[in-house]
DRENDO-1510 file (C-alpha; in Angstrom, 1 decimal, always signed):
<recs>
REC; n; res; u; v; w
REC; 1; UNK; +35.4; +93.8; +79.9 .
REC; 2; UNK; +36.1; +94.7; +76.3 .
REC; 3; UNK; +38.3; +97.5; +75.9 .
REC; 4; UNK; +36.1; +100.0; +74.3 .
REC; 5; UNK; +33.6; +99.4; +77.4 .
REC; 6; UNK; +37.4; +99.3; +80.1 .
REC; 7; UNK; +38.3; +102.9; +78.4 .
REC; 8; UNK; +34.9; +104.3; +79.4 .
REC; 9; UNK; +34.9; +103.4; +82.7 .
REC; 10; UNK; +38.1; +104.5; +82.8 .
REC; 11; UNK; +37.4; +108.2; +82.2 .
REC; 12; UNK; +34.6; +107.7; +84.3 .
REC; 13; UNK; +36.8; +107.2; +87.2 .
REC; 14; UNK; +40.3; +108.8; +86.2 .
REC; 15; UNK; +40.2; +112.5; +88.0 .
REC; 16; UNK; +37.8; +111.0; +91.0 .
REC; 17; UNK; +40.3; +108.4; +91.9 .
REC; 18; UNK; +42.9; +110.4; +91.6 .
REC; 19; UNK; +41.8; +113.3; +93.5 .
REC; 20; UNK; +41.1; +110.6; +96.4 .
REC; 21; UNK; +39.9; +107.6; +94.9 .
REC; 22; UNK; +36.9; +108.1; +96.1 .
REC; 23; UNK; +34.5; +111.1; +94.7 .
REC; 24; UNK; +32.1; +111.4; +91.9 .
REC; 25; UNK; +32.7; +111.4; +88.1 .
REC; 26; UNK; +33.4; +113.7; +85.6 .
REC; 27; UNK; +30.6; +116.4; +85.3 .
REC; 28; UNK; +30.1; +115.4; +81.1 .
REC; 29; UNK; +31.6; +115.2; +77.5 .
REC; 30; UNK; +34.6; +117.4; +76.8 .
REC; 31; UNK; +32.7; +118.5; +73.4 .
REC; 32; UNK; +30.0; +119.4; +75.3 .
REC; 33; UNK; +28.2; +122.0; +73.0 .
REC; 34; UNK; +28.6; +126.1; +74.2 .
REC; 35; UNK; +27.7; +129.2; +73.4 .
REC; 36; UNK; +30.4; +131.3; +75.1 .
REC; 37; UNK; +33.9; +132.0; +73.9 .
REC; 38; UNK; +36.0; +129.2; +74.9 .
REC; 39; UNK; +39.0; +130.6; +77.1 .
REC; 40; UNK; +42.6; +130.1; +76.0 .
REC; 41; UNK; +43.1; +126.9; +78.9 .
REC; 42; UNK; +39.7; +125.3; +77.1 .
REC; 43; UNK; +41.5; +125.7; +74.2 .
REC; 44; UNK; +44.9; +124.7; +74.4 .
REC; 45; UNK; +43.1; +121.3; +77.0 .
REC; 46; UNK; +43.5; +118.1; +74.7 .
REC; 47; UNK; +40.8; +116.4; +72.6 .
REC; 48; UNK; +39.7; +113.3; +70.8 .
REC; 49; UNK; +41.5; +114.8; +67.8 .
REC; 50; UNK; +44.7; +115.1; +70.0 .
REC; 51; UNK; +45.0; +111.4; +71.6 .
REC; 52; UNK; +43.5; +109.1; +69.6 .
REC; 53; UNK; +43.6; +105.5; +71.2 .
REC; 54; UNK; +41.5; +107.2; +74.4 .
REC; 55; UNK; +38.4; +108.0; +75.6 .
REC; 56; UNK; +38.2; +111.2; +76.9 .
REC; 57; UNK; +35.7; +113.2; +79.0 .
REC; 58; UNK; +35.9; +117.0; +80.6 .
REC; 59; UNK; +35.8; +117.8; +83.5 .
REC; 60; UNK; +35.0; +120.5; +86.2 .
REC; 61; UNK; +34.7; +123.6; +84.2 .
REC; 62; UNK; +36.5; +127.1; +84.9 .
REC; 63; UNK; +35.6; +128.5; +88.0 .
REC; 64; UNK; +33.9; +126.1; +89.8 .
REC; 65; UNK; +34.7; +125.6; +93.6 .
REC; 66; UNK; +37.8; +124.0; +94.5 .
REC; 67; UNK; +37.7; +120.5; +96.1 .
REC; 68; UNK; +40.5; +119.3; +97.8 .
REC; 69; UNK; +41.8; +116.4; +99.7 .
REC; 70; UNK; +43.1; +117.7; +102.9 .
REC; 71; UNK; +46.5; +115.5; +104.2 .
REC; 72; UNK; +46.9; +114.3; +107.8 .
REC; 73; UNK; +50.3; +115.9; +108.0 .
REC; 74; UNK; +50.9; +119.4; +107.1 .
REC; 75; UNK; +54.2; +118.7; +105.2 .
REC; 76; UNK; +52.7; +116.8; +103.0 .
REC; 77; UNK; +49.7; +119.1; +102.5 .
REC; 78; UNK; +51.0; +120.5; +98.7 .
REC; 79; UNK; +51.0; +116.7; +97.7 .
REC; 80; UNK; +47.4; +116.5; +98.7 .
REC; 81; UNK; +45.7; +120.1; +97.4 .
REC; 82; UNK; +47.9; +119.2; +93.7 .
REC; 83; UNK; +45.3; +116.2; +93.7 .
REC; 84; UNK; +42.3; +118.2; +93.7 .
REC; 85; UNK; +40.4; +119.8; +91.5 .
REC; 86; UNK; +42.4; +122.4; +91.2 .
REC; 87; UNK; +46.3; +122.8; +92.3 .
REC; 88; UNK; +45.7; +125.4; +95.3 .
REC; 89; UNK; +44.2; +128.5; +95.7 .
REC; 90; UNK; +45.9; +130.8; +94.0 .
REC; 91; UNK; +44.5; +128.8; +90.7 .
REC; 92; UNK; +42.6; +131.5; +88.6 .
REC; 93; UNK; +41.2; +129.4; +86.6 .
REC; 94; UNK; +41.8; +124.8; +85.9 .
REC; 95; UNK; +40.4; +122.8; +83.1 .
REC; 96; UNK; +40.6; +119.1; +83.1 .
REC; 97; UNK; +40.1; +116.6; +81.1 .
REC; 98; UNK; +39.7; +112.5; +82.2 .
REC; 99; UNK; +41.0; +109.8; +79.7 .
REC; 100; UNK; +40.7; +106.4; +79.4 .
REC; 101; UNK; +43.5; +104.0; +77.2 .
REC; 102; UNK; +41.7; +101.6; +74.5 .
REC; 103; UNK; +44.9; +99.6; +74.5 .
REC; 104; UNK; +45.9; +99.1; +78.2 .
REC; 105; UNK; +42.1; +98.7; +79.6 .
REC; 106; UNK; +42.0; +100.0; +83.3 .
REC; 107; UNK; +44.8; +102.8; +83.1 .
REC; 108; UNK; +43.0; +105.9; +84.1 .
REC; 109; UNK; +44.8; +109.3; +83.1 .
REC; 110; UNK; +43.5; +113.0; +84.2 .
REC; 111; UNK; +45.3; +116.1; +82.4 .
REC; 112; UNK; +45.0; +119.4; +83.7 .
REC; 113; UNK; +46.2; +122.9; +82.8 .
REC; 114; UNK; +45.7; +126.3; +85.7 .
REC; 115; UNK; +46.5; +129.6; +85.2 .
REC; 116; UNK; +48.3; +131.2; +87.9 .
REC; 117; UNK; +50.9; +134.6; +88.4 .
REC; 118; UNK; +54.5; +133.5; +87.4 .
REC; 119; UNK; +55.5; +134.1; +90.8 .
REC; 120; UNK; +52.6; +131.9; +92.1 .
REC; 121; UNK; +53.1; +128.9; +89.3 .
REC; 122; UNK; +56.8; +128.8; +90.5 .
REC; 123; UNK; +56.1; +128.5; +94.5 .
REC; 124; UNK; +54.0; +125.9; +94.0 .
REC; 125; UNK; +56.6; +124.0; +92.0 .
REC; 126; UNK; +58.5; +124.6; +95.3 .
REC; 127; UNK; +55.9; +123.4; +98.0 .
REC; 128; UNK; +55.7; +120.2; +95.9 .
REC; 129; UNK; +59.5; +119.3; +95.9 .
REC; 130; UNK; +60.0; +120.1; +99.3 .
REC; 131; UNK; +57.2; +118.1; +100.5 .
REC; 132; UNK; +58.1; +115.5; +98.1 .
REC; 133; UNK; +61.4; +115.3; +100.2 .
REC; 134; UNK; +59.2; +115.1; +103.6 .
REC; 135; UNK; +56.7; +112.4; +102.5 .
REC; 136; UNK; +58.2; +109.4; +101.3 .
REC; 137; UNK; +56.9; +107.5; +104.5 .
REC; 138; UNK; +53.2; +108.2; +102.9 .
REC; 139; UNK; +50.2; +110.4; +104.3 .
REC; 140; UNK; +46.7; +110.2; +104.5 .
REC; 141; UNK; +43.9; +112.5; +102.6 .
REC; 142; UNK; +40.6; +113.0; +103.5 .
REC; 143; UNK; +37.8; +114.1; +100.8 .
REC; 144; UNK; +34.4; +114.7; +101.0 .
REC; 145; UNK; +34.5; +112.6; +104.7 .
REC; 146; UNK; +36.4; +110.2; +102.4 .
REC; 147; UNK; +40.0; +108.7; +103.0 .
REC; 148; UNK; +42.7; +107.6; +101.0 .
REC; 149; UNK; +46.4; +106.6; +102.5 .
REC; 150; UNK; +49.2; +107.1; +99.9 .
REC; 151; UNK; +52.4; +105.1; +100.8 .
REC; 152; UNK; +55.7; +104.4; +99.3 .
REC; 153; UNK; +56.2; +107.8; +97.3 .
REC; 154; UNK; +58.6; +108.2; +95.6 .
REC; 155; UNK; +60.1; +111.1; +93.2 .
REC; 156; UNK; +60.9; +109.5; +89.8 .
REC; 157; UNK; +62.5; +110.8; +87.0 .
REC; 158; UNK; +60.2; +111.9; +83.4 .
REC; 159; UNK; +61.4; +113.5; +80.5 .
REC; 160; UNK; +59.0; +116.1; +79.4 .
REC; 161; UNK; +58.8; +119.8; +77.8 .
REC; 162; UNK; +57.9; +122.8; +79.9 .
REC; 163; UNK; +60.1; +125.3; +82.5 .
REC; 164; UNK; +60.0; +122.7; +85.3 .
REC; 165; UNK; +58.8; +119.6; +86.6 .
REC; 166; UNK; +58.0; +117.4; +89.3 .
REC; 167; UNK; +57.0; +113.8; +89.2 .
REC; 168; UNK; +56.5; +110.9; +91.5 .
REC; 169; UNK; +55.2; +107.7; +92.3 .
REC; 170; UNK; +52.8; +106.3; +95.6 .
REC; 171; UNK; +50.4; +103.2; +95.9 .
REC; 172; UNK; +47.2; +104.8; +96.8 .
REC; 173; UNK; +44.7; +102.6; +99.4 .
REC; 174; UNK; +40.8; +103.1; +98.9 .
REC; 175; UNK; +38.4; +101.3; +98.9 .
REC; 176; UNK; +40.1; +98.6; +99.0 .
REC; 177; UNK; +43.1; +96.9; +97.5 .
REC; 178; UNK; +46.3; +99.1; +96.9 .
REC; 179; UNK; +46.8; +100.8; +93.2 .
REC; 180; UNK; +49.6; +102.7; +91.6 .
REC; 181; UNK; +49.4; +106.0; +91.2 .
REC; 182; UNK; +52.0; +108.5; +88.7 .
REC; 183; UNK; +51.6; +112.4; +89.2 .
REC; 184; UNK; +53.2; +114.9; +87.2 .
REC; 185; UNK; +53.1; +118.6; +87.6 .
REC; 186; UNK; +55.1; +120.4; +84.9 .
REC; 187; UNK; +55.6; +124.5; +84.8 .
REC; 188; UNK; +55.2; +126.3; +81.3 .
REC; 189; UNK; +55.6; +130.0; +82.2 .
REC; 190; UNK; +52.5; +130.9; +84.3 .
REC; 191; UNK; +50.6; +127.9; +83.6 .
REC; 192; UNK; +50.9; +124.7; +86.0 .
REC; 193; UNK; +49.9; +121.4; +84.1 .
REC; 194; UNK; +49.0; +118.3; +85.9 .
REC; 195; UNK; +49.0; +114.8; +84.6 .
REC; 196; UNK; +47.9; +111.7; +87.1 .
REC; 197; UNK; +47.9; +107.9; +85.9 .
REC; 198; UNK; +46.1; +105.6; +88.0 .
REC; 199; UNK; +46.2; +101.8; +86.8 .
REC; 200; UNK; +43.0; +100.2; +87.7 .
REC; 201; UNK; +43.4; +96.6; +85.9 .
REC; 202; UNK; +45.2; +94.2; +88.9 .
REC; 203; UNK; +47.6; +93.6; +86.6 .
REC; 204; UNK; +51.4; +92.7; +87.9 .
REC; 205; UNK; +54.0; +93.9; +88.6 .
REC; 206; UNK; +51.7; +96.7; +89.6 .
REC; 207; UNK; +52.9; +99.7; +87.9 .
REC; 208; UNK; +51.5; +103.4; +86.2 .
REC; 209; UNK; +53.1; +106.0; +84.3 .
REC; 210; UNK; +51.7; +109.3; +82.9 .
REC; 211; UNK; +52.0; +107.8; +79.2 .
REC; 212; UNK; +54.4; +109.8; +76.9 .
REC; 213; UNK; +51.7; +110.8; +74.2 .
REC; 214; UNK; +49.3; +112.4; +76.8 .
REC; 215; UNK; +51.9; +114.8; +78.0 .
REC; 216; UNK; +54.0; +115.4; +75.3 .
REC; 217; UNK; +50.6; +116.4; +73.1 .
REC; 218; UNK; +49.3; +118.4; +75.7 .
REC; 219; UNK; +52.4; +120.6; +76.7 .
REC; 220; UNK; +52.8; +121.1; +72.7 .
REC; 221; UNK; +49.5; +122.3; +72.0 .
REC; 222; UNK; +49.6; +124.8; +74.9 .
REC; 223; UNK; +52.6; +126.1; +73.9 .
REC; 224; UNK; +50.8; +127.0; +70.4 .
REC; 225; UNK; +47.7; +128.4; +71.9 .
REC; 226; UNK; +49.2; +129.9; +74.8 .
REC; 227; UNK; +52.8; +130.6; +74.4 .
REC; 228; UNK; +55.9; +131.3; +76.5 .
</recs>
């Protein structure tokens, strides 16, 4: 597949697969045209302009319903939700965008920003590290009568901006043949930003990472539009 036609499919796949490798694609373009006011999430979320070297889509818009994977233990139930389309409940509002790399064909990356209360942004931080510390043994999710088994996760270490972060590592099973799978989930004041890497190409050692320019771009430009 050339790498133009890789990066599109990609996007196509990047916030499904992640969510539980298993559900629909993006809903259309990210510069979809619109007459209403773009909310401060819409625009502090990345674009073209932002990453070049990706294809990039949107995804579901404000205020659509919440789909989430459900886990088959209830420790590792924060884990699960984070993957969805939005973090939890308490989410006022998520906008996502899907991208695909031109120069490492079959890496799928979804970015995400929510806007929550401070006091809600900062226990979900907490439900992820302590289920992080529960769930290294792996769990299972279920979406959409769907399932996907994560195994071998793992909390790594990544340098980023923001208040406070999470990060860590799984092989997700689907469909299929194992995949790695990187999710980050960074605090910046009230806002919760999620970044998930998914590498799709076989290739070994089998390894993903949220890629540096993704998150660094995207916690910088919402810290212009949105602020502290």
């Amino acid at each position: 597949m050339r790498p133009k036609a890789a990066a599109r499919a990609a996007v196509l796949t990047a916030t499904a697969l992640l969510a539980a490798a298993c559900a629909g694609p993006p809903d259309g373009p990210a510069e979809s045209v619109s007459t209403r006011k773009p909310t401060a999430l819409e625009r502090a979320a990345l674009t073209a302009d932002d990453v070049p070297g990706y294809e990039i889509s949107g995804a579901p818009s404000p205020g659509e319903t919440r789909n989430a994977p459900r886990a088959d233990r209830a420790d590792c139930a924060p884990l699960a939700e984070v993957m969805g389309t939005a973090p939890d409940d308490r989410a006022r509002a998520t906008v996502s965008r899907g991208l695909g790399s031109r120069r490492s064909p079959g890496l799928a990356v979804s970015a995400s920003l929510s806007a929550y209360s401070a006091a809600d942004a900062r226990r979900l931080m907490d439900g992820l590290r302590t289920a992080l510390a529960r769930c290294g043994a792996g769990f299972g999710t279920v979406l959409d009568g769907r399932g996907a088994v994560y195994r071998d996760v793992r909390a790594v270490t990544y340098e980023v901006a923001g208040d406070a972060s999470v990060s860590w590592t799984a092989s997700v099973f689907a469909q299929g043949a194992p995949a790695p799978v990187h999710i980050l989930v960074v605090r910046q004041g009230a806002t919760i930003v999620r970044f998930m890497a998914i590498d799709l190409s076989g290739r070994a050692p089998a390894a993903a990472s949220v890629p540096h320019d993704i998150a660094d771009r995207q916690l910088a430009k919402l810290i212009r539009t949105v602020g502290d």
